[in-house]
C-alpha positions in Angstrom: -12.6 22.1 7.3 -14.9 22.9 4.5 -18.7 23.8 5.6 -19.6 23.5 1.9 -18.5 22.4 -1.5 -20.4 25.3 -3.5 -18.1 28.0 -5.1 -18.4 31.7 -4.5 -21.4 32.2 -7.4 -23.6 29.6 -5.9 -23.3 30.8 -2.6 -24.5 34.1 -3.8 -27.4 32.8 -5.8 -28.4 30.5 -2.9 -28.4 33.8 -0.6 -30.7 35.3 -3.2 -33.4 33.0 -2.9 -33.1 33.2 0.9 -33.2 36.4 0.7 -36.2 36.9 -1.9 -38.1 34.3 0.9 -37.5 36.5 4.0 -38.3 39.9 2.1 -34.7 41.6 2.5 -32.5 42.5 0.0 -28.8 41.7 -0.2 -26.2 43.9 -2.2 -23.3 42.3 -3.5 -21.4 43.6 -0.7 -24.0 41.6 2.0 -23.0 38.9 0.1 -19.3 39.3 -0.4 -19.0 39.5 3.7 -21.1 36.2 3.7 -19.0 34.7 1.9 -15.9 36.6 3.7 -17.0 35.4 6.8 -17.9 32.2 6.0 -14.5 30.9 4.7 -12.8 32.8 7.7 -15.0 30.9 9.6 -13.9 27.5 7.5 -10.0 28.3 8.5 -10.5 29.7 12.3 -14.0 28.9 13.4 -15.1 26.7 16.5 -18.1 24.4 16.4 -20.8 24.4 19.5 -22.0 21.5 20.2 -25.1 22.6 22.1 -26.3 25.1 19.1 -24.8 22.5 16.3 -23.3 25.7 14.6 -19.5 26.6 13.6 -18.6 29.9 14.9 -15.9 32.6 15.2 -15.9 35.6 17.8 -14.6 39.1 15.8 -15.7 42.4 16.6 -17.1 44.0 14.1 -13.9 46.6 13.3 -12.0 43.4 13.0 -14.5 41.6 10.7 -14.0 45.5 9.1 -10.6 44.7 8.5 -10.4 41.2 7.6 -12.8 41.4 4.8 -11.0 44.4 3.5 -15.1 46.2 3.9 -16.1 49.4 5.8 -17.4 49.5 9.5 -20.9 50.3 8.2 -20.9 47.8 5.4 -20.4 45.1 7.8 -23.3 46.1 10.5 -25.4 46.3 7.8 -24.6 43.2 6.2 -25.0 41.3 9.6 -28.3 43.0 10.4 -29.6 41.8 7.1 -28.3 38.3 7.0 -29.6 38.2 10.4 -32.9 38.7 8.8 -31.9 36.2 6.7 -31.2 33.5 9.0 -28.0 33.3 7.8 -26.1 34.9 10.7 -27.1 34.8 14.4 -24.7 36.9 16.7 -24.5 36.8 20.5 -22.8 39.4 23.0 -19.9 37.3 24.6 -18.0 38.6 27.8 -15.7 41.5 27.5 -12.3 41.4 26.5 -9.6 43.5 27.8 -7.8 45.3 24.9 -5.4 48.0 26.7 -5.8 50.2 29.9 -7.8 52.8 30.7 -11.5 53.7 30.8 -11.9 52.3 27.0 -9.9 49.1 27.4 -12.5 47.0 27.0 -14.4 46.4 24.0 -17.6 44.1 24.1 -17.6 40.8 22.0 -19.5 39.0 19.8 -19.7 35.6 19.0 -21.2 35.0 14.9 -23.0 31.8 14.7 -22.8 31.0 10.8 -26.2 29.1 9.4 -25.1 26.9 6.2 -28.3 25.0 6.3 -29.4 26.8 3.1 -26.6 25.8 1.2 
């Protein structure tokens, strides 16, 4: 599925003027991991009915790794296109990754907002 027809540039010039309207400003990484995430979301995201929104559930270490961008780079970037509007994130139930007293790791589902596009 395709949640827009805009190419990489025009994503990131439409995520500047959101930006410039909500006061927060995006680096070119931000919006690389926007973009990251929403074509990721395009191949393996989910729609919700009740919130109208496609959505994926990655931690952030995996979002780390997919998008080829550092742990801190991506918590930033989600804090900020939170900000935004862009991204709206939700603690999911835990999954279990292993045994042990760390074998669960606490999930996150990313609601993606394309409305601006």
């Amino acid at each position: 599925m395709r949640l827009t027809d805009l190419n990489d540039f025009e994503i990131a010039l439409r995520l500047d003027e959101l930006a410039k309207q909500h006061e927060v400003k995006l680096s070119c990484m931000h919006k690389s991991i926007y973009i990251s995430l929403l074509r990721y979301c395009e191949k393996k995201g989910e729609y919700d009915e009740n919130k109208g929104r496609y959505y994926v559930k990655l931690a952030v270490n995996e979002m780390a790794v997919e998008f080829k961008a550092g742990h801190t780079a991506v918590m930033n970037a989600l804090k900020l296109l939170s900000d935004c509007g862009t991204v709206y994130r939700v603690k999911s139930s835990s999954i279990r990754s292993g045994t042990g007293n760390n074998s669960k790791k606490q999930a996150f589902i990313t609601y993606i907002n394309t409305d601006f596009l």
